[in-house]
C-alpha positions, 0 to 999 in steps of 0.5 A: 522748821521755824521756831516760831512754827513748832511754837503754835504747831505742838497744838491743833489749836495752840492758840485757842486752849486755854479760853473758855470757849475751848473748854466749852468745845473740847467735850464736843471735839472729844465727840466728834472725834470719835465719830470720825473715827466710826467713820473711818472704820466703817469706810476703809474696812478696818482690822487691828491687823491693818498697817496704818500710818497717821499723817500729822501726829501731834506731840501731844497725849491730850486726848483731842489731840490724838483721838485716832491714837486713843481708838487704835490701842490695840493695832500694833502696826501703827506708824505716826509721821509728823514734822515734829518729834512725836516720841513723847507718844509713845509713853501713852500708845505702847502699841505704836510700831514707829514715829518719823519725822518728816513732811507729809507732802513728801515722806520718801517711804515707799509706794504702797508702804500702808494699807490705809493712810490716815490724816486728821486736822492736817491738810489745812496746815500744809500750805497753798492749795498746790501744797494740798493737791501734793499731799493728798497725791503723797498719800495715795501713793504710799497706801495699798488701799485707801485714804481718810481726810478729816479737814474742818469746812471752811464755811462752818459759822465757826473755825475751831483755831481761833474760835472766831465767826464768820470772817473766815467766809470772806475772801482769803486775803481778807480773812488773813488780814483781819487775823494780822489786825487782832494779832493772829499772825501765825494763823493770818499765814497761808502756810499756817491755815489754808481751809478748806471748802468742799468746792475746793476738794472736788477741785483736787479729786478732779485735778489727781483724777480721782475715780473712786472717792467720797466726800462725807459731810459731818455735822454739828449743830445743823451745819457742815463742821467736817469735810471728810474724804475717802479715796480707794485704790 
């Protein structure tokens, strides 16, 4: 990985923290997060005694950061695989069983290796949509019963990376060079920041012919925030 790349990736969203706008959101993601994670209990039928792998671990102990870890203390069968080196996670989460590195669109675990595979903030950072489409069918391959992916919507009035309105809605060529023009070049990038609608994730499901999965719409403040997808075995 670039230098340039572990530079704004060590943070969902690097360029952001220290505004104030952050901040003011950081309570609200805190919350958030937690409630995708009564989601993610709730939907995949989890125990402390499932294995689980957290796709896109970030080496961070920031609480937003890695809510999931914060919520699954007490699983000791938890792995986290990152493109990053994660180990600074395990200082805060003794119970954390291993830490890979490696790229979530092809981890060479093998299939089955997970019970539920887990995966928050992520897939909007994996590239083009072919990108998404693999990590997605990655996922289903290395889990014995279920996926959870969290992925910010495309057409919330707000994207939480750059704390910017609206122009995220307009058409992705132009989204990006706008983001060039106010001198946010690591998010004008595809490979960087591709979001997500729920049309496009429908799209997937159809193209992996997905049977059974949902897609939960979170909100915040009245309008979709967070799309979640759930596909089981």
């Amino acid at each position: 990985m670039s230098e340039k790349i572990k530079r704004h990736r060590h943070e969902t969203y690097s360029e952001s923290k220290n505004s104030y706008l952050y901040r003011i959101f950081q309570k609200i993601i805190i919350k958030a997060r937690n409630n995708f994670f009564n989601l993610f209990k709730i939907n995949n039928d989890y125990t402390n005694n499932k294995s689980i792998i957290d796709i896109g671990s970030t080496p961070s102990i920031d609480i937003e950061q890695n809510n999931f870890l914060e919520n699954t203390k007490n699983n000791p069968y938890i792995t986290c695989l990152s493109n990053q080196d994660c180990r600074i996670l395990k200082k805060k989460y003794k119970n954390i069983k291993n830490i890979l590195i490696g790229d979530g669109k092809n981890t060479l675990l093998e299939d089955n290796s997970f019970d539920i595979v887990h995966s928050n903030a992520t897939i909007e950072h994996v590239g083009s949509f072919d990108n998404q489409v693999s990590f997605v069918r990655e996922m289903l391959r290395i889990c014995r019963e279920s996926i959870f992916i969290q992925t910010p919507n495309r057409f919330y009035p707000i994207d939480f990376h750059t704390i910017l309105p609206f122009i995220h809605w307009l058409p992705k060529k132009i989204h990006r060079k706008i983001l060039k023009k106010l001198n946010l070049n690591f998010y004008s990038e595809e490979e960087n920041l591709n979001l997500l609608s729920i049309r496009e994730i429908k799209r997937i499901c159809k193209i992996l012919k997905l049977k059974k999965y949902k897609i939960l719409k979170y909100k915040l403040f009245f309008f979709t925030s967070n799309l979640i997808l759930i596909v089981y075995k």
